[in-house]
Structures are given as C-alpha cells and as structure tokens.
C-alpha positions in Angstrom: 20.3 4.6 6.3 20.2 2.1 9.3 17.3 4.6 10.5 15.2 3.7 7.5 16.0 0.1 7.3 14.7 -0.1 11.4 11.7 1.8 10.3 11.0 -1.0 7.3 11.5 -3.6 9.4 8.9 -1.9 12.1 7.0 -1.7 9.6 6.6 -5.2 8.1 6.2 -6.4 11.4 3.4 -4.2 12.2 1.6 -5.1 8.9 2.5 -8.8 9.8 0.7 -8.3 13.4 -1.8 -6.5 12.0 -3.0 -9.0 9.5 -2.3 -11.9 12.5 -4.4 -9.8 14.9 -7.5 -9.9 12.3 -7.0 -13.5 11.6 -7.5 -14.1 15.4 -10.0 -12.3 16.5 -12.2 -13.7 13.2 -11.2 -16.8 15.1 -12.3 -16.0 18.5 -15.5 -14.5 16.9 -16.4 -18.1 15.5 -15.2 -20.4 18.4 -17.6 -17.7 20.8 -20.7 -18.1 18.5 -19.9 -22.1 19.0 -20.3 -21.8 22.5 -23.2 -19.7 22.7 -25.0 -21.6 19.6 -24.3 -24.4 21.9 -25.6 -22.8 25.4 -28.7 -21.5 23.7 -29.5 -25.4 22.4 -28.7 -26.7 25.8 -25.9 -28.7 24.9 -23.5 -27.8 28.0 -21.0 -30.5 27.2 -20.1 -29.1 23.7 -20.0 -25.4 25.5 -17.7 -27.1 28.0 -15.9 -28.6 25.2 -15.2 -25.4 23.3 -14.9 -23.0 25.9 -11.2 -23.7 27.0 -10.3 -22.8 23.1 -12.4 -19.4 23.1 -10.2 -18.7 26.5 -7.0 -19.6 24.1 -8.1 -17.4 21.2 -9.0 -14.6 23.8 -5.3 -15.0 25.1 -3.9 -14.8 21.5 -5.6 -11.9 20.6 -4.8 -9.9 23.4 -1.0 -10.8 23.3 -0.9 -10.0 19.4 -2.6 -6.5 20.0 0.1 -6.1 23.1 2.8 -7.1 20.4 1.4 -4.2 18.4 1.5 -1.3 21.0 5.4 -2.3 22.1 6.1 -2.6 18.3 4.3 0.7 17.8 6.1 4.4 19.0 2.7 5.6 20.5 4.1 8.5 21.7 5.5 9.6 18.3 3.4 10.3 15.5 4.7 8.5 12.5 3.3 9.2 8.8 4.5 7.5 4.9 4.1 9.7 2.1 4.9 8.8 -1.2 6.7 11.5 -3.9 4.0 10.9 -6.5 1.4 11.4 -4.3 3.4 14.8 -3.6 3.4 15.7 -7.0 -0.1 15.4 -7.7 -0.4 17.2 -4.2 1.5 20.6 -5.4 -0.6 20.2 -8.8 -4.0 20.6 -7.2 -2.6 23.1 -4.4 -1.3 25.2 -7.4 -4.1 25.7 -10.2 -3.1 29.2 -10.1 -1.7 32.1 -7.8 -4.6 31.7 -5.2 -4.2 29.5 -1.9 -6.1 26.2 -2.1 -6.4 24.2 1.0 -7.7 20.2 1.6 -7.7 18.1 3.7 -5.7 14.2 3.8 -6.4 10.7 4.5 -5.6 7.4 4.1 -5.1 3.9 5.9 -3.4 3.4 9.3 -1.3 0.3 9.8 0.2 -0.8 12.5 0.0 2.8 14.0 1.8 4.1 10.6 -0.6 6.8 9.0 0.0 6.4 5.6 -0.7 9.9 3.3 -2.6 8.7 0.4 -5.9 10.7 -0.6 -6.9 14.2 -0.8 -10.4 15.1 0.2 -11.5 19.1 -1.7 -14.1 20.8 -0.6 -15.6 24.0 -1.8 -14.3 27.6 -0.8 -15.8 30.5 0.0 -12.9 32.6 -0.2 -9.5 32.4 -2.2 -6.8 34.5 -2.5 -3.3 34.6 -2.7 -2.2 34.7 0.9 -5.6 33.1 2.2 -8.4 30.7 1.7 -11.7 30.1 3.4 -13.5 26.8 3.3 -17.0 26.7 3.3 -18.4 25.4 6.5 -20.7 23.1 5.6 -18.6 21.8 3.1 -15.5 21.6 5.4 -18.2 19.4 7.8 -19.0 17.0 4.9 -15.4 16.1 3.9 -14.9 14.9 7.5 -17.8 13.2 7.9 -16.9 11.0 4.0 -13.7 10.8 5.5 -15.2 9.0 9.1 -17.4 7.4 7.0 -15.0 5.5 4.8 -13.1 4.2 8.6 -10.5 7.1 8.1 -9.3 9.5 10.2 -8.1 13.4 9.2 -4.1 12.7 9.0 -3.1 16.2 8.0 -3.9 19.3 6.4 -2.6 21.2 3.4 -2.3 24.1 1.6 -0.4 26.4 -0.7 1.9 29.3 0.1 3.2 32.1 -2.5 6.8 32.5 -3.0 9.5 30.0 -3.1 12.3 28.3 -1.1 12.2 26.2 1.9 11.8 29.6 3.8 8.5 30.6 2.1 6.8 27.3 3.5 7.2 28.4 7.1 4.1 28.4 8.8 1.8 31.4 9.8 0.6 32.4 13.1 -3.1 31.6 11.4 -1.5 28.4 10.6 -0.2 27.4 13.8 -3.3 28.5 15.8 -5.9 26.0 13.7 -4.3 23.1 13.8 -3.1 23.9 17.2 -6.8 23.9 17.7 -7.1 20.7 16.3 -4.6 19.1 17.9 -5.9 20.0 21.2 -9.0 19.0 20.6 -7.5 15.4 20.4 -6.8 14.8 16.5 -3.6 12.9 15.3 -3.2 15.5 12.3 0.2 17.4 11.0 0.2 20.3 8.5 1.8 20.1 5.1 3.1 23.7 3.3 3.9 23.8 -0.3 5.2 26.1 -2.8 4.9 26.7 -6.5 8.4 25.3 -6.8 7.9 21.8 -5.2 9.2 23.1 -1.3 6.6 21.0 0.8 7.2 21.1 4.7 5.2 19.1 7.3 5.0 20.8 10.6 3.0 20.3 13.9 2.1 22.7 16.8 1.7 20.1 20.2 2.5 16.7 18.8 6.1 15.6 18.1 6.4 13.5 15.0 8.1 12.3 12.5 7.5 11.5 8.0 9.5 9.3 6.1 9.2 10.0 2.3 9.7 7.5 -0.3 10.1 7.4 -4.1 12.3 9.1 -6.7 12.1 13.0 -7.6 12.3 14.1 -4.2 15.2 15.7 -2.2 15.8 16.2 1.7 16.4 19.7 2.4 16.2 19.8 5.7 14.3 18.7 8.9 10.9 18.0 7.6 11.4 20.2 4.5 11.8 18.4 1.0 12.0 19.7 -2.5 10.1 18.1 -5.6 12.1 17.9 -9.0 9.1 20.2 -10.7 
C-alpha cells in the first residue's frame, strides 16, 4: 500500500512538472521571438530589454526538466495499465484457439508509459502455438505508431492452455524482444491466456507495472488474473 501511494504521488508530480515544463518553454519560445523580432528591426534597446527575461525562462525550463529526471526512476522502466484495457486485451488475443499477436502504445508522462491502445496488423501465419506477422504490415503499424508521437511500449500475444504457468515465455519469445531491446527500445512483453492469466516480462531491462481497476487479481510477481 505505502508502495502505491509513493507511486501516485510520483506520479501527480510528474504530470504536474510535465504540464509546468510545457507552459515554460511556450514561454521562452515567445520572449525569444521578442528579442529576435526586435534584433531583426534594429531596435537593440528593446532586445536588451527582453533578453535578461529569455535568460530567466531558459533557467526555468531547464531546472523544471532537471526536476523531471530526479523525480523520474530512469533506470527503471515503469508502465500503468488499466484492467479494462486488459479485458478488451484478452478479447482480441482470443477470437479463437489460434495465437494472435499486436503490438501497444500509448502516452508517456513524466517517464510513466501508460498501456492504452492496441495497434493489429495483418498475419501471414496463425496457429495455435505460433503466429507470423506480415512484414510490411508489421513496418506500417510502427511507422502509425511514430507517426502519432508514440513509441512501441510492449508487445503481446496469446498462449494456449491455462494458469499462471502456461503464460511463461518461450525461448522464440525471449529472443525477439531481446532483439528489440538491444536494439535500444523501451518495450516489455505481455502473455495471456484463454482464462484471463496475463504476465508482463522482459529479457534486458528491469521494470516494473502497476495495474489499476476492479476485476483483476495479483498472482504473483508480474502475473495477474482477470475475473473472465
């Protein structure tokens, strides 16, 4: 409990900052076309005038995006997921007994990645212990998701059988988004059953997912069990 209330309170802060961060540097944006609006009309003494208040936005904006990163546990990836969105999840993993995979997105606050839309593509192969995405199709959902000023926050897919044991991950599993998480991406895998077992897991980035909302239960670490 005192865990989560900490995390809240990180949490509102970072939104806070975030928010103050955007007001300032709209701020500094507007005091810095002053002074060159005034430079490029020759009028030195109102450049002269509004400089020394550019220099105190500048300094405001830097210690607000400082305020960020110390509030912010860079080194630990942190993710939000809600239980409805976890239930309509495990509905379009789960339109029958073949795997489905997709890929998820959604805002980033504060340095919280926040679990919040699922991006399909089209497959080229499905069956019940394995799916193949269509390449081009795989590219396309990226490139939407870049497009829209999101970034690729995890990757899931269905696995037959049930229990907490049945969402382990697979040696395929491990080695492509171990992959991807060498090649630089802040993205966790998400597992989940027929019965509502979902587990998030990672290959080379510790992390950690705090779920919210009713019809969920803890099972264990990173494991959780929808009331399906």
């Amino acid at each position: 409990m005192k865990k989560k209330i900490r995390f809240l309170n990180s949490l509102r802060l970072k939104v806070l900052l975030s928010r103050q961060l955007l007001n300032v540097t709209e701020s500094e944006k507007r005091v810095k076309q002053k002074v060159l609006s005034a430079l490029d009309g020759c009028k030195r003494g109102i450049a002269e005038q509004y400089f020394p208040i550019l220099l105190e936005w500048n300094d405001l904006r830097k210690a607000t995006a400082m305020a960020i990163d110390r509030v912010s546990n860079v080194s630990l990836l942190t993710y939000v997921v809600d239980s409805w969105f976890l239930q309509d999840l495990l509905d379009i993993l789960t339109p029958d007994s073949n795997e489905v995979p997709v890929y998820i997105t959604g805002p980033e606050v504060g340095g919280i990645k926040i679990l919040s839309r699922i991006c399909r593509f089209t497959l080229d192969h499905r069956s019940v212990i394995r799916a193949q995405g269509n390449p081009r199709a795989c590219s396309d959902a990226l490139i939407d998701i870049n497009d829209h000023g999101n970034a690729l926050h995890a990757m899931a897919h269905s696995h037959p059988g049930a229990g907490a044991e049945a969402t382990h991950e697979s040696g395929i599993d491990t080695k492509y988004l171990g992959n991807i998480q060498k090649a630089g991406a802040d993205t966790i895998g998400l597992i989940l059953t027929r019965d509502g077992h979902v587990r998030f897991f990672s290959v080379h980035r510790e992390f950690q997912v705090f779920v919210r909302g009713k019809g969920i239960n803890h099972v264990q670490k990173n494991v959780y069990k929808l009331q399906v």
